[in-house]
C-alpha positions as semicolon CSV with decimal commas, in nm:
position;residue;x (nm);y (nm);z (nm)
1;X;-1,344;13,634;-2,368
2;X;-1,346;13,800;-2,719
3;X;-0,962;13,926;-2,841
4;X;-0,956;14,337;-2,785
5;X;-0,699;14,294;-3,130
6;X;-0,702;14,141;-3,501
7;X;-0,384;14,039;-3,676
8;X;-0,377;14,201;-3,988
9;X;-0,077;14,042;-4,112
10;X;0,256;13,895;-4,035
11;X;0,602;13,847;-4,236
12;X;0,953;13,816;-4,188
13;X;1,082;14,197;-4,176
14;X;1,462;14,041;-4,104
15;X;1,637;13,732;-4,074
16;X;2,003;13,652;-4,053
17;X;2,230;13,383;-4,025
18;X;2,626;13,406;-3,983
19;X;2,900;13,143;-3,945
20;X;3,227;13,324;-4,075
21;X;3,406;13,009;-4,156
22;X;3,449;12,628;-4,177
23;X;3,655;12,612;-3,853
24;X;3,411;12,825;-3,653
25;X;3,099;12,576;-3,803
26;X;3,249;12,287;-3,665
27;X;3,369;12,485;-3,317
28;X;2,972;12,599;-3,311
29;X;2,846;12,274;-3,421
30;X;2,993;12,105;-3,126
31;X;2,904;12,393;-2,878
32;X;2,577;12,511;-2,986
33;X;2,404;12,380;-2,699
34;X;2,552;12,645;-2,443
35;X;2,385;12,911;-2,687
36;X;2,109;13,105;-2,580
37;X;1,779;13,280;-2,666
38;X;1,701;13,614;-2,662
39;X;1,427;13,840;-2,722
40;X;1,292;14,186;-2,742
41;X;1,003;14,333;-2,845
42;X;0,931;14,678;-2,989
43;X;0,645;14,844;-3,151
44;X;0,541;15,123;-3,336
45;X;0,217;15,320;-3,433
46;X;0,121;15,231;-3,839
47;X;-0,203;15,473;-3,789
48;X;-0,412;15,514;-3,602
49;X;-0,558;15,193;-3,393
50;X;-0,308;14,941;-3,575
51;X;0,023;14,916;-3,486
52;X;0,364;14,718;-3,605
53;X;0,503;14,483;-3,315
54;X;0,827;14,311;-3,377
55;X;0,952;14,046;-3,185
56;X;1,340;13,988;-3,265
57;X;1,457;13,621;-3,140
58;X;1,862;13,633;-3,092
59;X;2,017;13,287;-3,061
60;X;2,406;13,343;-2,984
61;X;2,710;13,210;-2,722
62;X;2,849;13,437;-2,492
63;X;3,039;13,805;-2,596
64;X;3,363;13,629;-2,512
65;X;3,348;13,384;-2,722
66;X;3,549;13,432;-3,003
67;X;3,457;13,147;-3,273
68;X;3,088;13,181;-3,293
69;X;2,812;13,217;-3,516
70;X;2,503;13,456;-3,523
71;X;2,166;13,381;-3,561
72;X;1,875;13,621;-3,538
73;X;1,519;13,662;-3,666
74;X;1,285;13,995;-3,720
75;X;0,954;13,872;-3,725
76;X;0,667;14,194;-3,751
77;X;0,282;14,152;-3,686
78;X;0,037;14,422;-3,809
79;X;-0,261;14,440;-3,573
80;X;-0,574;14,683;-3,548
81;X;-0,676;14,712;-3,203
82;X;-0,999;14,776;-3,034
83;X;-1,122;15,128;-3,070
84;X;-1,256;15,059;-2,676
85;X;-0,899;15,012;-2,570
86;X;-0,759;15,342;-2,463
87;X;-0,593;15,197;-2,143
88;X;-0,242;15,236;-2,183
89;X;-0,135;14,916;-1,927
90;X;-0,370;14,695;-2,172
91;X;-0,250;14,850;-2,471
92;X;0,141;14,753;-2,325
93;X;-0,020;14,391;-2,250
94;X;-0,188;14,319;-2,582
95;X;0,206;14,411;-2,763
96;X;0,412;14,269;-2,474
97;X;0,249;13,945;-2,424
98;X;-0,087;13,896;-2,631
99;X;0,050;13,909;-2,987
100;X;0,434;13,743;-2,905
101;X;0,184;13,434;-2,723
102;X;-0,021;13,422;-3,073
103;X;0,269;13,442;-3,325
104;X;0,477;13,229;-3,134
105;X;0,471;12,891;-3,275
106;X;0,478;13,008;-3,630
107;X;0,771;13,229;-3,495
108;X;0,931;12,933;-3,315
109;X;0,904;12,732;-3,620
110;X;1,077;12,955;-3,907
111;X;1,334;13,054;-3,622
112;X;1,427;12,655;-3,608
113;X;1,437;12,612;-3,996
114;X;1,651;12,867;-3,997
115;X;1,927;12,735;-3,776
116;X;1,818;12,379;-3,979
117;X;1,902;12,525;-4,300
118;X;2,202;12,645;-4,137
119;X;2,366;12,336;-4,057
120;X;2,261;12,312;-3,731
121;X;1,976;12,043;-3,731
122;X;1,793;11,891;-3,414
123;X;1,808;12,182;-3,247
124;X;1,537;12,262;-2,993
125;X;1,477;12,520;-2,754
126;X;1,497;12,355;-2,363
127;X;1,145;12,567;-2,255
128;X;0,849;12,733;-2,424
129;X;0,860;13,135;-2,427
130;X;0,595;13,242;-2,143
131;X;0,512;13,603;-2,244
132;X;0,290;13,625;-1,968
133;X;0,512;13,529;-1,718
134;X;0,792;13,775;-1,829
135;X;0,525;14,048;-1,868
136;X;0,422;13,995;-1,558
137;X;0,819;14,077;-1,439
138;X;0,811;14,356;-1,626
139;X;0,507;14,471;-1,442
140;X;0,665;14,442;-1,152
């Protein structure tokens, strides 16, 4: 099965990392492993047939806590799709699910430097991202 898309291009369009204080990195440091990943994905037209998609990766404790830190990640793909695709349920697939499985590891792996870099080494996320699987939810 050929790809119906080509990735022109991918960078870092945001990234952000936020511990307030010395207290609150050695609260987090000891509680980082209730944290949890989140993620949304958005895109937007460029021109025609290519299109931004931007995956944004959230790891963060729960809105009640009150010493926490912040960490979150922008990551935007550029890809030309298909001039055959004019399907609008396989266009939703290819940004929902196609691109997010692609870009993931490289994703995955700046996201975890991040939180290294941090202060927060060893960290590593329980399960692997299935975009299928949650686009297949959202299908239904």
């Amino acid at each position: 099965m050929t790809e119906n898309f080509k990735i022109i291009g991918s960078f870092i369009k945001d990234m952000s990392s936020e511990t307030p204080d010395s207290q609150t990195f050695i609260f987090v440091r000891d509680k980082i492993s209730k944290y949890q990943l989140k993620i949304d994905i958005n895109s937007k037209a460029v021109k025609k047939g290519i299109i931004e998609v931007n995956v944004v990766l959230k790891f963060a404790d729960q809105p009640e806590v009150l010493k926490k830190s912040h960490f979150e990640i922008t990551y935007t793909t550029i890809v030309k799709v298909d001039e055959k695709i004019s399907d609008k349920k396989e266009l939703e697939k290819i940004i929902l699910c196609d691109v997010p499985n692609k870009i993931y590891p490289d994703l995955e792996r700046i996201f975890l430097n991040l939180l290294t870099d941090s202060g927060y080494p060893g960290i590593k996320f329980e399960k692997k991202i299935n975009f299928i699987e949650l686009y297949k939810q959202k299908s239904n």
